[in-house]
Residue frames as a rotation matrix with the C-alpha (Angstrom) as fourth column:
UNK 1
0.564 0.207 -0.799 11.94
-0.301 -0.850 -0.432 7.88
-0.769 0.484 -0.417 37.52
UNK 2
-0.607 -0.786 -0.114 14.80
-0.547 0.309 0.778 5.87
-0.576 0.535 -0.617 35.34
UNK 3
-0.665 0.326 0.672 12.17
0.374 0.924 -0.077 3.87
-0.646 0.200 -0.737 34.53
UNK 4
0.237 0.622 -0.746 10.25
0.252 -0.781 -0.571 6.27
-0.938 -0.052 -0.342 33.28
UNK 5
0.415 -0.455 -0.788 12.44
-0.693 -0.719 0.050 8.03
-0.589 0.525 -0.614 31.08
UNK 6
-0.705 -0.708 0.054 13.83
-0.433 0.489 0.757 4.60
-0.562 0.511 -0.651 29.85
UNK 7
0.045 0.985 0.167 10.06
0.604 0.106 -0.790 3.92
-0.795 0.136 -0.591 28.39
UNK 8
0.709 0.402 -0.580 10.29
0.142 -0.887 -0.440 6.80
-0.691 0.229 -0.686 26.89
UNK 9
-0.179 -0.405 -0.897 13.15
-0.862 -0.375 0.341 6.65
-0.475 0.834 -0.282 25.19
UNK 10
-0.828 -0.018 0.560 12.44
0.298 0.832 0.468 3.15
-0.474 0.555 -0.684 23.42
UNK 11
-0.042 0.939 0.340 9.22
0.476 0.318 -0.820 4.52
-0.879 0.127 -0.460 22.83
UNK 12
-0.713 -0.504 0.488 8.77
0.693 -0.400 0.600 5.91
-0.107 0.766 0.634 19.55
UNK 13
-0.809 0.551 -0.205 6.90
-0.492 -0.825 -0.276 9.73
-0.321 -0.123 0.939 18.91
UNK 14
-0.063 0.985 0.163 3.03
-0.275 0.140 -0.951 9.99
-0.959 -0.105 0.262 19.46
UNK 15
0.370 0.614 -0.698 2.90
-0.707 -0.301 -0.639 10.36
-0.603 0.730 0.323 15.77
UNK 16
-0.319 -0.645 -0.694 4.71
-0.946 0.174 0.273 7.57
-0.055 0.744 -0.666 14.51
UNK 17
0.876 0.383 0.294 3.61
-0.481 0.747 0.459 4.07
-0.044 -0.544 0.838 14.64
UNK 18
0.619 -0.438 0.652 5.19
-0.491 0.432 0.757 1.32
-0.613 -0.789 0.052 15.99
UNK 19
-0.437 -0.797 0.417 5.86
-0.016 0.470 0.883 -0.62
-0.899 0.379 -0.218 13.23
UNK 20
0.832 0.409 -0.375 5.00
-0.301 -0.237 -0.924 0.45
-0.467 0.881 -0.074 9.40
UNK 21
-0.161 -0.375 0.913 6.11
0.468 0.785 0.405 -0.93
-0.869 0.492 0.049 6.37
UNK 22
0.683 0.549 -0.481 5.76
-0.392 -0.280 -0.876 0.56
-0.616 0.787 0.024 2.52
UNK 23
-0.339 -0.154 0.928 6.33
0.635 0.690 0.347 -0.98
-0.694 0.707 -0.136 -0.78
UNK 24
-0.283 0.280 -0.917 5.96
-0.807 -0.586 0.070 0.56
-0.518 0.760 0.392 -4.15
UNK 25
-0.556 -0.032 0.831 4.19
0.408 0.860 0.306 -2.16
-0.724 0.509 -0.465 -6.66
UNK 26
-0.488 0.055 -0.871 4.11
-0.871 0.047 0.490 -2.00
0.067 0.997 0.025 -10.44
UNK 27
-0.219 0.509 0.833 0.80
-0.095 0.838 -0.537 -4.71
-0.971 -0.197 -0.136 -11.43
UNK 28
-0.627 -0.577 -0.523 1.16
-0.623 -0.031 0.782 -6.10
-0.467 0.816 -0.340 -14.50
UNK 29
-0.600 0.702 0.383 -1.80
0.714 0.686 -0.140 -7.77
-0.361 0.189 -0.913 -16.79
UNK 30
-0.286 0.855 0.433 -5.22
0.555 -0.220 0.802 -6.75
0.781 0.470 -0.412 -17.82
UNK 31
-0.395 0.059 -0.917 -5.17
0.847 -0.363 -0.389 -4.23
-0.355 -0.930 0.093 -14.91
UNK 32
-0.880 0.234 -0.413 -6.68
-0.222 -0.972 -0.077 -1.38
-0.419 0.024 0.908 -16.74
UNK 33
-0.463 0.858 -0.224 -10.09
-0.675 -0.176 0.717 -0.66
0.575 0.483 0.660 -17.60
UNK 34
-0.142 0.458 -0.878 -11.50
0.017 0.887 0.461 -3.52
0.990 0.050 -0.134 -15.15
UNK 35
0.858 0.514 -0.029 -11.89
0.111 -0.129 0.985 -1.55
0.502 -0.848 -0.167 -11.43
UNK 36
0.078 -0.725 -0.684 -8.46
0.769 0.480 -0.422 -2.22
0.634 -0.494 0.595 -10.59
UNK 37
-0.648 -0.502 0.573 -8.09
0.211 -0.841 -0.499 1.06
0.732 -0.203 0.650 -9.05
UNK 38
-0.127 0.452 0.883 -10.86
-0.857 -0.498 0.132 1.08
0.499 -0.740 0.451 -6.62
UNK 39
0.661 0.215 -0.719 -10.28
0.081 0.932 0.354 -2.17
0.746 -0.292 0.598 -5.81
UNK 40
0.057 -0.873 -0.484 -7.28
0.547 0.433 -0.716 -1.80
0.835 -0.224 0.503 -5.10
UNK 41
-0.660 -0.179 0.730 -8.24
-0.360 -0.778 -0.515 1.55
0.660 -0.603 0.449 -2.81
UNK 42
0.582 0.807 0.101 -11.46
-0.544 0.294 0.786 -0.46
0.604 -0.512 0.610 -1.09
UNK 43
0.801 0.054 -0.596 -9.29
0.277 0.850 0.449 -3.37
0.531 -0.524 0.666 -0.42
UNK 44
-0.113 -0.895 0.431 -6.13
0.284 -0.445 -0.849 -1.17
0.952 0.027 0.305 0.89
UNK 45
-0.238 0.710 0.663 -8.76
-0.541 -0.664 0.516 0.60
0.806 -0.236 0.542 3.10
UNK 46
0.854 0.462 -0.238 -10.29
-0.159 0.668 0.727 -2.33
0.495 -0.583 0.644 4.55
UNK 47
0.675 -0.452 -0.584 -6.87
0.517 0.854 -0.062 -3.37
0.526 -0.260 0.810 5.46
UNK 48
0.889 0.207 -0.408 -6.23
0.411 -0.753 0.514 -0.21
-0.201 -0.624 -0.755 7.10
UNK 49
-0.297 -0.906 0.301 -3.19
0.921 -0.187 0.343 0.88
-0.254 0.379 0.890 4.73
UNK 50
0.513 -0.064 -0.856 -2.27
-0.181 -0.983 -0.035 4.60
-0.839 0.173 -0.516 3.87
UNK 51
-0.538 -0.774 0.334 -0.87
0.352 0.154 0.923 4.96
-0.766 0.614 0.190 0.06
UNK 52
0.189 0.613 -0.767 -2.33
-0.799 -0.359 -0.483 5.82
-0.571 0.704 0.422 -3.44
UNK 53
-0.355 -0.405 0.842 -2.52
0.494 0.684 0.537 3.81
-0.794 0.607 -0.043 -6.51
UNK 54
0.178 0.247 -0.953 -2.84
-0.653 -0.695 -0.302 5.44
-0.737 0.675 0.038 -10.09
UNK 55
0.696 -0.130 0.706 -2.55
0.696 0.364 -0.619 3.72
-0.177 0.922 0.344 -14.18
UNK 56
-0.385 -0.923 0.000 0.48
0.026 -0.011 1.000 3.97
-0.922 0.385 0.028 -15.97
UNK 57
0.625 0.746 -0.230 -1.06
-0.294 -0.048 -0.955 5.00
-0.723 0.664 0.190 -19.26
UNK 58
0.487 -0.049 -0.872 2.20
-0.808 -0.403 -0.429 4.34
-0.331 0.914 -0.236 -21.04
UNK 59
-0.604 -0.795 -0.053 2.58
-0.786 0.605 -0.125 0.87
0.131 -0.034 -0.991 -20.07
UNK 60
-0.361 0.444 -0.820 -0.07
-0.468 0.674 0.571 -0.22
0.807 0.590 -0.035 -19.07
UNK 61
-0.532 -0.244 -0.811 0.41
0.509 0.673 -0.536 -1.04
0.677 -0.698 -0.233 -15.85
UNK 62
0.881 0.465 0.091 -1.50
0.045 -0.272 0.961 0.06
0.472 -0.842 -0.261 -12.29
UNK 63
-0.173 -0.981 0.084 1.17
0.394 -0.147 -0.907 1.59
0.903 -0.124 0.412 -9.99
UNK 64
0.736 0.674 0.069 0.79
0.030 -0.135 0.990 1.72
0.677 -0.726 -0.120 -5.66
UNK 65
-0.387 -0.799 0.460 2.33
-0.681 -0.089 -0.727 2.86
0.622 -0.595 -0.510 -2.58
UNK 66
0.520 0.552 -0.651 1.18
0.247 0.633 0.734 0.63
0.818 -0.542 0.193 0.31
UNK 67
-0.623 -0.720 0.305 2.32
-0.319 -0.122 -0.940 1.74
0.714 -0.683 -0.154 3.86
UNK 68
0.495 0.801 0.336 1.05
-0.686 0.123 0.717 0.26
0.534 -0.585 0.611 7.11
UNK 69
0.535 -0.188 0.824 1.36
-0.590 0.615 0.523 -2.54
-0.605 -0.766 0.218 9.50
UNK 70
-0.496 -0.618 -0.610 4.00
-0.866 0.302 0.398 -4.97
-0.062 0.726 -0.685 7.49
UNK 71
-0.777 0.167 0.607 1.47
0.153 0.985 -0.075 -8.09
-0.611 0.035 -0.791 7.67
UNK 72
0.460 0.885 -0.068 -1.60
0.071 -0.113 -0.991 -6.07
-0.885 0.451 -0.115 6.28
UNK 73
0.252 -0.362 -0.897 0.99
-0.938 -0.321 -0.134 -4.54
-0.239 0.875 -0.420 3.45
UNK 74
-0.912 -0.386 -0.142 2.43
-0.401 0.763 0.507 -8.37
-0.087 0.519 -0.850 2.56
UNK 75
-0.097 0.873 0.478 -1.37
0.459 0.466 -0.757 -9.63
-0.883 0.146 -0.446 2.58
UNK 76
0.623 0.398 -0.674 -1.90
-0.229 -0.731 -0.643 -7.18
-0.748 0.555 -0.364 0.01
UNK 77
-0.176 -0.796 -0.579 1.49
-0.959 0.006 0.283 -7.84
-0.222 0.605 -0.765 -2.04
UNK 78
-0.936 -0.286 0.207 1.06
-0.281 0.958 0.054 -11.81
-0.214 -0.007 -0.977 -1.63
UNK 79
-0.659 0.477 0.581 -2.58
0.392 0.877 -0.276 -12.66
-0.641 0.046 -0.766 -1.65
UNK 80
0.238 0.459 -0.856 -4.40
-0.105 -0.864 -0.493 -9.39
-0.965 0.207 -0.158 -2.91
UNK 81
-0.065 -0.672 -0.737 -2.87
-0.687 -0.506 0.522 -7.93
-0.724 0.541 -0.429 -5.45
UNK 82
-0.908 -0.324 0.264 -1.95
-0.108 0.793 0.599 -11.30
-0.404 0.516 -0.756 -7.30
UNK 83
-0.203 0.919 0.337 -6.02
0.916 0.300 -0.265 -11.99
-0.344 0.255 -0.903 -7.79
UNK 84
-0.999 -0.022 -0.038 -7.21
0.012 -0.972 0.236 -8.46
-0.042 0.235 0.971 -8.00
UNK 85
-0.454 0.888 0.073 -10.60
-0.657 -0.278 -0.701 -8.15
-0.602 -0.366 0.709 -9.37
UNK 86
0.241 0.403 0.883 -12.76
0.199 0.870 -0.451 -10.39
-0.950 0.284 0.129 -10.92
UNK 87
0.918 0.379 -0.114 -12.23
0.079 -0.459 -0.885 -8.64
-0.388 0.803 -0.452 -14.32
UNK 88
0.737 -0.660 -0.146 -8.50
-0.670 -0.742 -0.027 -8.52
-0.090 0.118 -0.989 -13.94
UNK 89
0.983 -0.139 -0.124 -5.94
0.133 0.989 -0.057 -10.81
0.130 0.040 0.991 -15.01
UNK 90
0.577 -0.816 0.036 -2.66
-0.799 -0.555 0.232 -9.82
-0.169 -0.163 -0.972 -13.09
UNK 91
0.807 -0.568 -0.162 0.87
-0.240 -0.064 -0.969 -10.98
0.540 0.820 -0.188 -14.84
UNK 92
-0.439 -0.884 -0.163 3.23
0.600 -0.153 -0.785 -10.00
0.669 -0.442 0.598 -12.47
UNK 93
0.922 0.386 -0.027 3.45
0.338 -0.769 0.542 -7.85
0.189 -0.509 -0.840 -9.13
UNK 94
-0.070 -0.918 0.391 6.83
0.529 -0.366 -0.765 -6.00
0.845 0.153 0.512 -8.88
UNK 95
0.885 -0.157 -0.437 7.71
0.257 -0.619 0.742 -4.31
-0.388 -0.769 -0.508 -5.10
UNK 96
-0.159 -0.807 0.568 10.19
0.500 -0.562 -0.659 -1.98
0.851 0.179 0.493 -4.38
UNK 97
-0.274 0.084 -0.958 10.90
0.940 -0.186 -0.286 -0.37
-0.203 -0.979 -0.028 -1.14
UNK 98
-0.109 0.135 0.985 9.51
0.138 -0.979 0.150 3.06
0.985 0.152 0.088 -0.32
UNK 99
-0.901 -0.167 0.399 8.75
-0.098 -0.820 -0.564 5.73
0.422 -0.548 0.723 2.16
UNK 100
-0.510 0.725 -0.463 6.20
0.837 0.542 -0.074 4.81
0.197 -0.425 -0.883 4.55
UNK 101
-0.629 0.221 0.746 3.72
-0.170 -0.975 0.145 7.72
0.759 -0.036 0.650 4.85
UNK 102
-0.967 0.142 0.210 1.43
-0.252 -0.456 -0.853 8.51
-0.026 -0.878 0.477 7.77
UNK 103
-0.955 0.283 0.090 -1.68
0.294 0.856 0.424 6.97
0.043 0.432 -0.901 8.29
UNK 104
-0.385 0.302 -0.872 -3.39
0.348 -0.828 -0.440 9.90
-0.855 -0.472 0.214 8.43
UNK 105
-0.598 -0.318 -0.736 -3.00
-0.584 -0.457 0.672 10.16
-0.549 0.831 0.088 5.14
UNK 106
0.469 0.773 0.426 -5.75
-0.283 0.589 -0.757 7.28
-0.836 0.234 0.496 4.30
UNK 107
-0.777 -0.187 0.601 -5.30
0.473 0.455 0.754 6.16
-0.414 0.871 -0.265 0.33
UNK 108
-0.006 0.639 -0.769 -6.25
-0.506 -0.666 -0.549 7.75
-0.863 0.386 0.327 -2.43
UNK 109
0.391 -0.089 0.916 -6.83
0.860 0.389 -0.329 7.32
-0.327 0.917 0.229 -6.15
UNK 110
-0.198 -0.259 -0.945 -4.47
-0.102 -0.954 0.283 9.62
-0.975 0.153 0.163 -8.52
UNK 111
0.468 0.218 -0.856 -4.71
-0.797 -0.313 -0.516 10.97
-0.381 0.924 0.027 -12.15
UNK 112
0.708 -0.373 0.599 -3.45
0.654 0.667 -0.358 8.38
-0.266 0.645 0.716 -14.56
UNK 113
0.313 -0.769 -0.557 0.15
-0.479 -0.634 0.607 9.33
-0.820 0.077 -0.567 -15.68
C-alpha cells in the first residue's frame, strides 16, 4: 500500500500533464497580411499545442502563446516560426516565458489589437 500512495504522490493531478511548457513570442517581419495567423494556428494544431496568436496592429508584429509538450513548443520557436509561410518574411522571433494553459483549451485566433 506505501507503494501505492508513493505513485501517487509523484504523480501529478488527472488534469495536468506531465510535462508542459509555454512561451509568449513577438514575430517580427512581413508577418501581416500574408496567412501568418492561420498558419501559425494549423501548424500549432498539428503539433498538438494549446495557445492563441493575434496581430499587433500597432507594430506590426504577430503575437502567440504556445503551451504544450516543451519539444513540440521549441520546434515551433526554432524551426517553425523562423520560416513561417511562404508569403512571410520573419525578422526576428522574441520568447518570453508564460503560463502554460490547458490543453483543452486547443488554439485559437484573436481580434487584432
Amino acid at each position: 500500500m506505501a507503494t501505492s500512495a508513493a505513485a501517487a504522490a509523484s504523480s501529478p493531478p488527472p488534469d495536468q500533464p506531465l510535462a508542459n511548457k509555454a512561451v509568449r513570442v513577438v514575430v517580427k517581419g512581413r508577418v501581416q497580411g500574408v496567412g501568418f495567423r492561420d498558419w501559425t494556428a494549423e501548424t500549432a494544431e498539428s503539433l498538438g499545442l494549446a495557445g492563441w496568436v493575434r496581430n499587433n496592429r500597432r507594430d506590426g508584429t504577430v503575437e502567440a502563446l504556445l503551451s504544450g509538450d516543451p519539444a513540440k513548443v521549441d520546434e515551433m520557436v526554432t524551426r517553425r516560426l523562423p520560416v513561417g509561410p511562404p508569403a512571410a518574411a520573419v525578422t526576428a522571433v522574441v520568447t518570453s516565458p508564460a503560463d502554460h494553459i490547458h490543453p483543452s483549451l486547443g488554439f485559437e485566433i484573436k481580434l487584432t489589437v
